[in-house]
Structure formats: structure tokens, C-alpha cells
C-alpha positions as CSV (number, residue, x, y, z in Angstrom):
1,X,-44.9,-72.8,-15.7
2,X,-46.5,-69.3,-16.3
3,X,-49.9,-71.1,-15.9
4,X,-48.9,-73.2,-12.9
5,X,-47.8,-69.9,-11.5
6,X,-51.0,-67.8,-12.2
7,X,-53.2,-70.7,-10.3
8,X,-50.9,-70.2,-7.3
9,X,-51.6,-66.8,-7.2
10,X,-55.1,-66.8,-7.5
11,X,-55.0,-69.8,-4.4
12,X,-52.7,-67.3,-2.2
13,X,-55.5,-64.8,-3.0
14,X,-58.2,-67.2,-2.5
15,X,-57.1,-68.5,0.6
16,X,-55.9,-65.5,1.9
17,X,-59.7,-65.1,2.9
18,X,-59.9,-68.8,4.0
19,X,-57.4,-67.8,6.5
20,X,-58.9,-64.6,7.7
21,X,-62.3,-66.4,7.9
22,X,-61.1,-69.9,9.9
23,X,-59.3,-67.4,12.0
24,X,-62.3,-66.5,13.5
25,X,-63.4,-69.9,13.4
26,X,-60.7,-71.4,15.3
27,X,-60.7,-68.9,18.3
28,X,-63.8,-69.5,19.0
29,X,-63.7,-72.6,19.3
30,X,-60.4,-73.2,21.2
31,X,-62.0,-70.7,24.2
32,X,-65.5,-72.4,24.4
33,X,-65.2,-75.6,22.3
34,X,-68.2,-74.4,19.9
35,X,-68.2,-74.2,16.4
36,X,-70.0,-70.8,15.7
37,X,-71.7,-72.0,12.2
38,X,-73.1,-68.3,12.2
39,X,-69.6,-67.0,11.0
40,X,-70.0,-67.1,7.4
41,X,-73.1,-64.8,7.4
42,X,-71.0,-61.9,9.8
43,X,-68.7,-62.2,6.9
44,X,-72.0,-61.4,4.6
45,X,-73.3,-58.8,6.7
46,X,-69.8,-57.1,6.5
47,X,-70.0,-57.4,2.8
48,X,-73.1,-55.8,2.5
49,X,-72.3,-53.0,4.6
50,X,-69.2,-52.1,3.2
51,X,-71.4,-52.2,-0.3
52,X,-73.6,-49.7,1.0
53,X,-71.5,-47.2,2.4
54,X,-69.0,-47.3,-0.4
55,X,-71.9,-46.9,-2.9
56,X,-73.2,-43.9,-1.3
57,X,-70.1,-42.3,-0.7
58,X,-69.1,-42.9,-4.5
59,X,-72.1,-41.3,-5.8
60,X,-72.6,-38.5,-3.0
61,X,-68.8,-37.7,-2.4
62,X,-65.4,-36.5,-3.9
63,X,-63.7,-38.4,-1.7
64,X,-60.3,-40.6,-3.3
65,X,-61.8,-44.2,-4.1
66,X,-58.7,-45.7,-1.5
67,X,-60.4,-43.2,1.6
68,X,-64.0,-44.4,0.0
69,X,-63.0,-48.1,0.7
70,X,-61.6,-47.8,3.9
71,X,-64.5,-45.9,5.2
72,X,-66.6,-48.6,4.3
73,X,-64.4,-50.8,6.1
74,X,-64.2,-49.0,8.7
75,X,-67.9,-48.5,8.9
76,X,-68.5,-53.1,8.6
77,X,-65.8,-53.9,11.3
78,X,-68.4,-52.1,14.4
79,X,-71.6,-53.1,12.5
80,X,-69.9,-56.9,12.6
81,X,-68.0,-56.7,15.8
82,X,-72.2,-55.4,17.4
83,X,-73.4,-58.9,15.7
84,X,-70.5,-61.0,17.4
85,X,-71.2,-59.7,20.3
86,X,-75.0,-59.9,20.1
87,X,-74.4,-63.5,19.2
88,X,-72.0,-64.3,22.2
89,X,-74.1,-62.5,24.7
90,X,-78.1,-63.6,23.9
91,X,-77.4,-67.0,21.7
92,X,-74.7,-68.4,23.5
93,X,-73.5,-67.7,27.0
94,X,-76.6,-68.8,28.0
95,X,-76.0,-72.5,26.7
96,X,-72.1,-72.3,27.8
97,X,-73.1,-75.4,30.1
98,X,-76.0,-76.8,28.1
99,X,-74.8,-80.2,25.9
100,X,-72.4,-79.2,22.9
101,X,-75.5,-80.2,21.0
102,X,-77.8,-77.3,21.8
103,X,-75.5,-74.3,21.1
104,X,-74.4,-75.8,17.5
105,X,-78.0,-75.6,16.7
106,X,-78.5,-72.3,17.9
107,X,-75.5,-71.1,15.4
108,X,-77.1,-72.9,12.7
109,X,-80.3,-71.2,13.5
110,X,-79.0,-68.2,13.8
111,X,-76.8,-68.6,10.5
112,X,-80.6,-68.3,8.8
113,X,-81.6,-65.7,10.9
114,X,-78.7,-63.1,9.9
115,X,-79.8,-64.6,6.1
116,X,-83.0,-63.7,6.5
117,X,-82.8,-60.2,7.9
118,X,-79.9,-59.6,5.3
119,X,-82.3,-60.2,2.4
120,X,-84.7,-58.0,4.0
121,X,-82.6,-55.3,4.2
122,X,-80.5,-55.9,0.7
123,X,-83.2,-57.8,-1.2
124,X,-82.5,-61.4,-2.6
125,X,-81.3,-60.0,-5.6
126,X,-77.1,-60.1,-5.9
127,X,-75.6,-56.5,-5.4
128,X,-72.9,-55.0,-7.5
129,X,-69.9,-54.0,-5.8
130,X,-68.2,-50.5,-6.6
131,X,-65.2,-50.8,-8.3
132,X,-64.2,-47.4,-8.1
133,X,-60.5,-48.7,-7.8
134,X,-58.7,-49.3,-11.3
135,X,-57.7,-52.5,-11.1
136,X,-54.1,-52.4,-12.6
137,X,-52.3,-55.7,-13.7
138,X,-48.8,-56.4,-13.2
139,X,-46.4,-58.9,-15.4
140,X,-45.0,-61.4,-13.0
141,X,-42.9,-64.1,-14.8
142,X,-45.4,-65.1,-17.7
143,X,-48.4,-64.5,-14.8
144,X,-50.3,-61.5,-14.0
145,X,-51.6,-60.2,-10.4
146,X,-53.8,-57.5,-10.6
147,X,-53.9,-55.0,-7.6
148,X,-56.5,-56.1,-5.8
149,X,-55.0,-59.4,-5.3
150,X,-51.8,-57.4,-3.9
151,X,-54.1,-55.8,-1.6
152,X,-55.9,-59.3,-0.4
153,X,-53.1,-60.6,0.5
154,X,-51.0,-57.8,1.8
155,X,-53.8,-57.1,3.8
156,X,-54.3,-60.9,5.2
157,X,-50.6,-60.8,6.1
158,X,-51.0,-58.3,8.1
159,X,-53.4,-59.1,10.0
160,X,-52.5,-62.5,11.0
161,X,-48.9,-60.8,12.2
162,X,-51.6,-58.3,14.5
163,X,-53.6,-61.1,15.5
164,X,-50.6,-63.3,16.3
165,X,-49.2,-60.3,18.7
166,X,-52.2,-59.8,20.6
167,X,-52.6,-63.6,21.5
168,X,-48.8,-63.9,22.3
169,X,-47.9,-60.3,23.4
170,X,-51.0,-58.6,25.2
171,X,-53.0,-59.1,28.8
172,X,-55.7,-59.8,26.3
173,X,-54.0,-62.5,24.6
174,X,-52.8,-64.0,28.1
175,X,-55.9,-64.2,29.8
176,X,-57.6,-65.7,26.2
177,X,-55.0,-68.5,26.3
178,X,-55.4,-69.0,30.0
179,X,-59.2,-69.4,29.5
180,X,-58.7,-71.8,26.6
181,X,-56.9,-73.9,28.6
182,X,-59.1,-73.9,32.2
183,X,-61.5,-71.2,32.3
184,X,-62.8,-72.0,36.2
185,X,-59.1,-72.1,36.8
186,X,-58.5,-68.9,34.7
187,X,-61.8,-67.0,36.9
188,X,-60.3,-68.0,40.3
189,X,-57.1,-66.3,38.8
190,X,-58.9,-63.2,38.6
191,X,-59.6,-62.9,34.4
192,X,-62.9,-62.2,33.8
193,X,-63.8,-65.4,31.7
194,X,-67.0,-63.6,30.2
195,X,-65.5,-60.2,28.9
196,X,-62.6,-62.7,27.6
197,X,-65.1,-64.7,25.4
198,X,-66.9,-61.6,24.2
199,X,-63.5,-60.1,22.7
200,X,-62.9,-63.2,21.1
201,X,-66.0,-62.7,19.3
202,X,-65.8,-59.6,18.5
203,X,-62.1,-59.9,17.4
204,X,-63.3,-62.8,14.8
205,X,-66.2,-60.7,14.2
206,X,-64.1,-57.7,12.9
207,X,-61.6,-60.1,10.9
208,X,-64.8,-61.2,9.1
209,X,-65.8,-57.9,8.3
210,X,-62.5,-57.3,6.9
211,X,-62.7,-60.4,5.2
212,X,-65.9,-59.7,3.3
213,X,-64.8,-56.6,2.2
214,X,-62.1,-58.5,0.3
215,X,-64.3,-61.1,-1.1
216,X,-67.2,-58.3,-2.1
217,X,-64.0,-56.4,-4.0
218,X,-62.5,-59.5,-5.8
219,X,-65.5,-61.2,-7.0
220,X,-67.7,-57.7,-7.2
221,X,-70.9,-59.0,-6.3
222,X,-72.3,-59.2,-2.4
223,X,-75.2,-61.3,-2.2
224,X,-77.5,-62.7,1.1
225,X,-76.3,-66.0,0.8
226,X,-72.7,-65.7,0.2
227,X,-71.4,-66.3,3.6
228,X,-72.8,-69.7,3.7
229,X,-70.5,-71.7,1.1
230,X,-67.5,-69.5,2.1
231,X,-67.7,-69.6,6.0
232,X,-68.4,-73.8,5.3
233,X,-64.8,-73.6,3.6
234,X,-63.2,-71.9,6.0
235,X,-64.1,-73.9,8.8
236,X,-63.0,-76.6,6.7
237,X,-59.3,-74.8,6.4
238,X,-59.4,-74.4,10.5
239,X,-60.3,-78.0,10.3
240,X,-57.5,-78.9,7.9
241,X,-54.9,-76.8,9.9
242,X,-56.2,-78.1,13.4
243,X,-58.5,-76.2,14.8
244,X,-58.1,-74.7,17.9
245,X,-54.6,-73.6,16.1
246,X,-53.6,-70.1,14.9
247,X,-51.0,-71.2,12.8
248,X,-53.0,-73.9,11.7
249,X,-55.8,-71.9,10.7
250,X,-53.9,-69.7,8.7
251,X,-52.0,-72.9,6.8
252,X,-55.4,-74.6,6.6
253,X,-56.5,-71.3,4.3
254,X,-53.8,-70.8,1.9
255,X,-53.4,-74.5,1.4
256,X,-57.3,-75.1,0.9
257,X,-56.7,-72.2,-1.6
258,X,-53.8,-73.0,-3.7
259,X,-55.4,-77.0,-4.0
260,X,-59.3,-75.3,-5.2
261,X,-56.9,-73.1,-8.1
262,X,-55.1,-75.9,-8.9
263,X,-57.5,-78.5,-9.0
264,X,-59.7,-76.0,-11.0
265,X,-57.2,-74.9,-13.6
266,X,-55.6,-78.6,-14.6
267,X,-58.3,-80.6,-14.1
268,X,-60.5,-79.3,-16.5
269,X,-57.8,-80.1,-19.0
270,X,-56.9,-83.5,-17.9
271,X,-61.0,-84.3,-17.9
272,X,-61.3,-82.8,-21.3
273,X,-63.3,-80.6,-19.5
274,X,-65.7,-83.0,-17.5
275,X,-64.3,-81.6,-14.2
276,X,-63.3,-78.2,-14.0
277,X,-63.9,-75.2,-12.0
278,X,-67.2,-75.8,-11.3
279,X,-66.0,-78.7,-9.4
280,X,-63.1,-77.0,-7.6
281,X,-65.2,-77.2,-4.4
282,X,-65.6,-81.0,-4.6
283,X,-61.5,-81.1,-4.7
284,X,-61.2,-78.6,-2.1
285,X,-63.7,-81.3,0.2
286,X,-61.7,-84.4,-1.2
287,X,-58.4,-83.1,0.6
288,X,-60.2,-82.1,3.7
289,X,-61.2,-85.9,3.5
290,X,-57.9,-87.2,2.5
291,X,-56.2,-85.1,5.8
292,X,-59.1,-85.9,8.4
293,X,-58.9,-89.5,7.1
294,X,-54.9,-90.1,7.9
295,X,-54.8,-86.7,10.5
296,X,-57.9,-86.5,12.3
297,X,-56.5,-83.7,14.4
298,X,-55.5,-81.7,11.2
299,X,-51.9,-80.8,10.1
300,X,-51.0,-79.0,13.2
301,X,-53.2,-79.7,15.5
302,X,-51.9,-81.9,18.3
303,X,-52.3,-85.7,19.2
304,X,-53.9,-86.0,22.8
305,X,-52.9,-89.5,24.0
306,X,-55.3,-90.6,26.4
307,X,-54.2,-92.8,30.2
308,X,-55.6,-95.7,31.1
């Protein structure tokens, strides 16, 4: 039990992020119908920022090490929510009408872009993260969570309750749902469709920021590449929870994390070590499978029945 317990806590931590990263994922997509594929590396360029303002702050400043991490995140969020908005305003609006085809292949191109200038800027080499925060451990019922798992999660929490209130509680929110549902319609009804879809990605934008701050502190290392594997997961949660779907995003994560721990802490000992955790993405891809298989429209997304 203390072992089953431990690998849930490391999937509520793990997909904590899933959730804060298919987030932005799914509001994308249910204002404009895209898939932005360049998600992932916002998350990376967050990472890296964060890195290098924490780092130089550590070694330059007294500062507390809590202040020293939230200046850092404080300092990704505008860098991230400049590149979501870059991205919405030169890559996209202009194919808003072109076939779906041509703006998914404009986010996978500028997915390598962001890669590209990121290893330029960082170097291909992986970066150490500052751990200038003691990461204290805590008994709980034969497991351990340390604090930085507290944090992840606490912090995930958090903001899905913020996000949740400004979609269901704001102008802002209002005028994004009317646009997801008829944006000529929404236009006519005086919301400025444009400014709407350029908050949503700059909201998702800052969510990834926040997001790789997290995964740069649990894992300590921030590397060029890191937001590909991790944003392809996440959309796979926002797939798994419907996508389109807040709620469903955010179920899509934690589940997606809880069934990678899981399926990387048993299996290794059912196998006699044949599968293990270096297969705990293969699992993670098998339920995604398994869902879209039997519920193509994901655990809460909808069922659109169409007229004859």
C-alpha cells in the first residue's frame, strides 16, 4: 500500500503539469479549432528563462531562495505570454481561413523554430536548474512527498480554480466562450474576435510558463528539447479528457499522470524488469489508444450526433 501510494503521488505531481500544459492546449483549440503543436516549446522557453534569471539572482543576490523563484517566474510568464502572442499574431491569424492543413504545419514549423533559437541562446547542452530551495520530505502513511511536489500541485490547483473563474465569471471569459461557439456571430455582437484569440494565447502562454518552471524545479535540468515529449503528452491528456474541455483537460492530466507512475512502478516488477520506467511513455500512449478507441470524443468531451 505505502508503494501504491508513493506512485500516486508522484502521478498527481506528474500530471499536475499535464494539466497545466493541455490547458493551454485545449483553449486554443476550442476558439479557433487549431492544434498549436508549438506549445510544448513556450513551456521550454519558460523553463529556460526562469533558469537564467534564478541563476543570476542566486549568485549575484541575497535575496530569500522563495522571492528568487518567483522572480524568475515572474520574469518567464511576459517573456512566454510575448511568444504567444507573436505566434497568434504573424503565424496564425493570417491562415485563420486557410485549410486546417496549413496552420498545423505552421505550428510544427514553428515548434523547431523556438528549438532552434533556444539552443542558440542556451546551447544544446542540458542546464542545471538551481535548487536553492531545500527540498524537505514529509512521512505520509508509509510514502514520502517532498516539498516541491506540495508546491506543484498546490500551485496547479490553483490555477485551474483562476482559470475556471475567468472563463465562467469575467467579460473575458464571456466573450471567449461566445467566440468558441460562433465567432462571425460573436463579432456582429460587438466582441472583438481578434483581441479575444490573442488573450487566449497569451493566457495558455503564461500557464506554460508557469508550467515549465515546475518541470525545470522537479526534474532539475532545463534542456532545448524538453518541451517536445512533454507538450506531445499533454495534448494527449487534452485529448484524453476531450479537448475543447476545461474540465476535461485538467482530468485528462492527472489521469495520464497517475497511469505513467503506475504503469512505471509495477510493471517493471511484473516484467522482471523487461518493462519498466523507461517504458512508462508507451503505457501512458496505450491508454490514450484504449480511450480514443472506445471514446473518440475523450472522457468528457461531448457526442455531436449529426441530422440527416
Amino acid at each position: 500500500m505505502d508503494i501504491f501510494l508513493q506512485q500516486i503521488i508522484n502521478g498527481l505531481t506528474l500530471g499536475s503539469v499535464y494539466a497545466i500544459v493541455a490547458l493551454g492546449y485545449t483553449m486554443v483549440y476550442g476558439i479557433i479549432q487549431l492544434i498549436n503543436f508549438a506549445h510544448g516549446e513556450i513551456v521550454m522557453v519558460g523553463a529556460m528563462v526562469a533558469f537564467t534569471v534564478i541563476g543570476w539572482l542566486a549568485a549575484n543576490t541575497p535575496l530569500p531562495p522563495l522571492l528568487i523563484v518567483l522572480i524568475g517566474t515572474a520574469a518567464a510568464i511576459p517573456a512566454c505570454t510575448a511568444i504567444g502572442y507573436a505566434l497568434e499574431l504573424f503565424a496564425y491569424r493570417p491562415l485563420r481561413k486557410a485549410p486546417r492543413l496549413a496552420p498545423l504545419i505552421t505550428a510544427i514549423g514553428a515548434s523547431i523554430v523556438l528549438q532552434q533559437v533556444a539552443m542558440m541562446i542556451w546551447s544544446r547542452n542540458p542546464l542545471a536548474f538551481p535548487q536553492i530551495i531545500p527540498n524537505m520530505v514529509f512521512p505520509v502513511a508509509g510514502a514520502t512527498i517532498t516539498l516541491i511536489q506540495i508546491a506543484i500541485i498546490m500551485t496547479s490547483v490553483v490555477l485551474m480554480i483562476a482559470l475556471t473563474a475567468i472563463v465562467y465569471r469575467t467579460k473575458l471569459g464571456v466573450a471567449m466562450r461566445a467566440t468558441s461557439q460562433n465567432a462571425p456571430i460573436a463579432g456582429l455582437m460587438g466582441v472583438n474576435v481578434n483581441h479575444v484569440i490573442a488573450a487566449t494565447f497569451m493566457i495558455g502562454a503564461a500557464l506554460a510558463a508557469v508550467a515549465g518552471v515546475m518541470v525545470g524545479t522537479y526534474y532539475g535540468i532545463a534542456h532545448y528539447t524538453m518541451g517536445s515529449l512533454l507538450g506531445l503528452k499533454a495534448f494527449c491528456a487534452a485529448v484524453l479528457g476531450g479537448i475543447g474541455n476545461l474540465a476535461g483537460a485538467m482530468l485528462g492530466g492527472m489521469l495520464l499522470g497517475v497511469v505513467e507512475a503506475l504503469a512505471a512502478g509495477y510493471m517493471g516488477d511484473l516484467t522482471n524488469n523487461v518493462f519498466g520506467s523507461n517504458y512508462q511513455d508507451v503505457f501512458a500512449f496505450m491508454v490514450l489508444i484504449a480511450v480514443l478507441v472506445f471514446r473518440p470524443s475523450g472522457l468528457l468531451g461531448e457526442r455531436i450526433g449529426e441530422r440527416a
